[in-house]
C-alpha positions in Angstrom: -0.4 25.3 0.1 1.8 26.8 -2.8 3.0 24.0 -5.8 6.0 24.4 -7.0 6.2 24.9 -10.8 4.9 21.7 -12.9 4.1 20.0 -9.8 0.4 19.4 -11.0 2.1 17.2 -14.5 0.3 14.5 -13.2 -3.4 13.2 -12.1 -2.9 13.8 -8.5 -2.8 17.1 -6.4 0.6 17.1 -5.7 3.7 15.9 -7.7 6.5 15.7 -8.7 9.4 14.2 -10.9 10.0 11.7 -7.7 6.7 11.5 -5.5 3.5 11.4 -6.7 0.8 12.5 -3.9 -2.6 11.7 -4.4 -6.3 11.9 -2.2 -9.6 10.1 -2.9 -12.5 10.6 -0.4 -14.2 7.2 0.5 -17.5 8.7 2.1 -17.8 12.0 4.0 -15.1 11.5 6.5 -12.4 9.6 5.3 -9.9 10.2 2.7 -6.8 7.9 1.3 -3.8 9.3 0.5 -1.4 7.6 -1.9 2.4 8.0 -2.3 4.4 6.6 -5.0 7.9 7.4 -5.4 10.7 8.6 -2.9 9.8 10.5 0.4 13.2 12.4 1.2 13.9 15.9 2.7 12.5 17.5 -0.6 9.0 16.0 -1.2 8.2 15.0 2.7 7.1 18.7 3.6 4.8 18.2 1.0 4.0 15.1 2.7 3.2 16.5 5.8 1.1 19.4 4.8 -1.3 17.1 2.8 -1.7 14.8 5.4 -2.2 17.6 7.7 -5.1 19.4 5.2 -6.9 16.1 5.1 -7.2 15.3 9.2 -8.2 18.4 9.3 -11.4 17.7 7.0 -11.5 14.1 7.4 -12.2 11.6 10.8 -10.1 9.0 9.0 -6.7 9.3 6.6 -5.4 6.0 5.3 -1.9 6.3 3.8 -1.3 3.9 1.3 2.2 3.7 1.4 2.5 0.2 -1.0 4.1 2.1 -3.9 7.0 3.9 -1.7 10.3 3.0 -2.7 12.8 5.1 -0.4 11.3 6.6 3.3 14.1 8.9 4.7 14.1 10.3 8.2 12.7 13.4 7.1 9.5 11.1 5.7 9.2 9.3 9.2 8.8 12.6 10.9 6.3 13.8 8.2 4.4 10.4 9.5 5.1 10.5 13.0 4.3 14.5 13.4 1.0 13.8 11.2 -0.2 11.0 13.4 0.3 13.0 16.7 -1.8 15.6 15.3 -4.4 12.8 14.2 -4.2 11.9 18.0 -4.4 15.5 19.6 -7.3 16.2 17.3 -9.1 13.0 18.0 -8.7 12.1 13.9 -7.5 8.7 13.4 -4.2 7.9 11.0 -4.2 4.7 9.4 -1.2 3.0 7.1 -1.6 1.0 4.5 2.1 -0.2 4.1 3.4 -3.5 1.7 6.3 -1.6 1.2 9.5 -3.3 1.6 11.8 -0.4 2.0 8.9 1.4 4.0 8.1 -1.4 6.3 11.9 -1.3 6.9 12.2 2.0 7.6 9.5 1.9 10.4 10.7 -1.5 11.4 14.7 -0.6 12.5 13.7 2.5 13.7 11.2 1.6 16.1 8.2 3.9 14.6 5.8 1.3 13.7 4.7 0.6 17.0 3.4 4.4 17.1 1.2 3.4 13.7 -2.2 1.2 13.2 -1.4 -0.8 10.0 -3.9 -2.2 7.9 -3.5 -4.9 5.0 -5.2 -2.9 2.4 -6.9 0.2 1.8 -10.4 -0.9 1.5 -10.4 -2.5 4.8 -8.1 0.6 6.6 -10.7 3.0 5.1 -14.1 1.9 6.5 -15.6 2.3 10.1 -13.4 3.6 12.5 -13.4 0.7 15.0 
């Protein structure tokens, strides 16, 4: 995945001046992605290919979305698209969402039905059951 210049200014593996990305393993195969910031048409193709690099390596990506302040269409479809690929691959996508602007975001457009939610990310990140 090529970084933009000065995307690494901060601890996690990907960011930016308006999303912060960033992945800690919880035991071999899960991993929890965090987002804090905006997910627009600029930062949710970076979005999507992390998500995508984690199911790949992991049985279980939680996506703590708690610190999101703005989801745009272009972030729901990073979501969506990642968690059919969780499901044709047989990798489970979990969101961790407290979010107001998120939550609404899934809410009026019908997504959050298509997502399994979890309170927090200790609970969302444990056995796959």
């Amino acid at each position: 995945m090529a970084l933009l210049p000065g995307t690494l200014s901060r601890a996690g593996p990907l960011s930016s001046d308006i999303l912060d990305l960033q992945v800690a393993e919880h035991g071999a195969d899960a991993r929890v992605v965090t987002a804090v910031g905006e997910i627009d048409a600029l930062t949710a193709p970076e979005l999507a290919a992390l998500l995508i690099a984690q199911l790949v390596v992991a049985q279980v990506v939680v996506v703590n979305l708690d610190g999101v302040r703005f989801l745009s269409s272009a972030g729901l479809r990073a979501l969506f698209e990642a968690n059919e690929f969780a499901t044709r691959e047989g990798r489970d996508l979990r969101l961790v969402c407290n979010s107001q602007t998120a939550n609404w975001a899934l809410e009026t457009t019908g997504l959050r039905e298509h997502f399994t939610f979890h309170d927090n990310v200790s609970r969302s990140a444990g056995p796959w059951s």
